[in-house]
C-alpha positions in Angstrom: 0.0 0.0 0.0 1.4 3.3 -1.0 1.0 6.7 1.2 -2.6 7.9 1.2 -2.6 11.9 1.1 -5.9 13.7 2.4 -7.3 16.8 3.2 -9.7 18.0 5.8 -11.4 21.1 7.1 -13.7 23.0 9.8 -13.5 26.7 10.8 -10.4 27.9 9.8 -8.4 24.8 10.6 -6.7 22.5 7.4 -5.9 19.1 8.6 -3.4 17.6 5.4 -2.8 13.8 6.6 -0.1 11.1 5.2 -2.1 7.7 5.9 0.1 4.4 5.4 0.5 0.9 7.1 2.5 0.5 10.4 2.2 0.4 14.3 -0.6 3.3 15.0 1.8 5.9 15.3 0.2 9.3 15.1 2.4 12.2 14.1 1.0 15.8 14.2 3.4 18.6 13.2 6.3 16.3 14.6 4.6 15.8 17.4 3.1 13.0 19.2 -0.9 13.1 19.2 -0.7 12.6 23.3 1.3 15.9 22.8 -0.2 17.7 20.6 -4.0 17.3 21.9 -3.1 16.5 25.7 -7.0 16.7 26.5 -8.7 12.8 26.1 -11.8 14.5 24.7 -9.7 15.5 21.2 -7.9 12.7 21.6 -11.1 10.4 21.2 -12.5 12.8 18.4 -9.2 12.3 16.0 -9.3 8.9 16.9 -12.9 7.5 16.1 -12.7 6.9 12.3 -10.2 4.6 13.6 -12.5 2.8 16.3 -15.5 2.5 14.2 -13.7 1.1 11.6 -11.5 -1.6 14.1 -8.6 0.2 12.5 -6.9 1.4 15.6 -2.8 0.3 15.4 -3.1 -0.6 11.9 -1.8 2.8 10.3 0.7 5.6 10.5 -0.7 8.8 10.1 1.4 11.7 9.4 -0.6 14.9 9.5 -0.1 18.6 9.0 -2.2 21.2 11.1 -2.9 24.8 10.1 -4.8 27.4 11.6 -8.1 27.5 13.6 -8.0 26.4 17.4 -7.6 23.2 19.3 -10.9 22.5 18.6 -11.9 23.1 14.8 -7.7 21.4 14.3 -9.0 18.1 16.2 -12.6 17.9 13.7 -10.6 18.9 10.4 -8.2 16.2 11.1 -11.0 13.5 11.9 -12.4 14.4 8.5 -8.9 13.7 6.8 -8.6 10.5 8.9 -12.1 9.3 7.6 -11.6 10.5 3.7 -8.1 8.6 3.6 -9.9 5.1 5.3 -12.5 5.6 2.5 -9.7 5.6 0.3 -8.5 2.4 1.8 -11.9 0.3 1.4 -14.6 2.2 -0.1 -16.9 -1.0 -0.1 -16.8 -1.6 3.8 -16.1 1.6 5.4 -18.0 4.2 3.5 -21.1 3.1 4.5 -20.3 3.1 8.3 -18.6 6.1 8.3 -21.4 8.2 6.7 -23.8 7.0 9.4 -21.7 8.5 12.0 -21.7 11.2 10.5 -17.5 11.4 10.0 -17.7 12.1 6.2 -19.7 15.0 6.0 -17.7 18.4 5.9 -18.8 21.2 8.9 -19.5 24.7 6.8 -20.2 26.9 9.8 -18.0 29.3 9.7 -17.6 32.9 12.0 -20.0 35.1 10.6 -18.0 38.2 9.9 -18.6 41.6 11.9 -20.4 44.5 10.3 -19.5 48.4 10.4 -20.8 50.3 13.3 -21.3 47.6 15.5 -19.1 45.8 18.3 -19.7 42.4 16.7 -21.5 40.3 13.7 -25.0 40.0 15.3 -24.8 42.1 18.5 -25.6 46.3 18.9 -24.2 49.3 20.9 -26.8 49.8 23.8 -29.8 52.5 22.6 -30.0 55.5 24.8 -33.2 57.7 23.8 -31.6 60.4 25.5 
């Protein structure tokens, strides 16, 4: 199996991951993924393509992070994670995958903020006098 290159996003976050066979080793920026998303919550949320599809320890990931917050970084790279096991087996984990929900891209963005007021929704406080 050669190197399976992805791409996944939320918010402002770009996940780029390098998906090929090995121990389970995750590498995020050159970092470990313990390191990198110290809180088990993230850790969980990168991880769960892997889990639903009994793939856990099976693959190397390599992945390159940009942008966004810990957050929006952790989603965009289970999207990658998810596109490059479809890559793998279309047939088997497609289907699984899509029912969970992992293969469907998150378009909310940050509404931007308008002119004359403090933010994109809110208004300065109205005085009558």
């Amino acid at each position: 199996m050669e190197i399976i290159n992805t791409i996944g996003r939320r918010k402002s976050a770009v996940a780029r991951a390098y998906l090929s066979l090995g121990k389970g080793q995750i590498t995020i920026n050159k970092r470990d993924l313990n390191e990198y998303f110290p809180s088990g919550i993230l850790q969980y949320i990168v991880k769960q393509p892997l889990i639903l599809t009994e793939n856990e320890g099976k693959y190397d990931i390599k992945v390159n992070l940009d942008g966004g917050g810990i957050t929006g970084q952790a989603e965009a790279l289970r999207l990658a994670i998810a596109r490059a096991l479809c890559e793998v087996d279309k047939e088997a984990y497609r289907p699984l995958l899509k029912s969970h929900g992992l293969l469907t891209r998150d378009s909310r963005e940050v509404e931007r903020k308008k002119p004359g007021q403090p933010g994109a929704r809110k208004r300065f406080q109205f005085s009558k006098r």
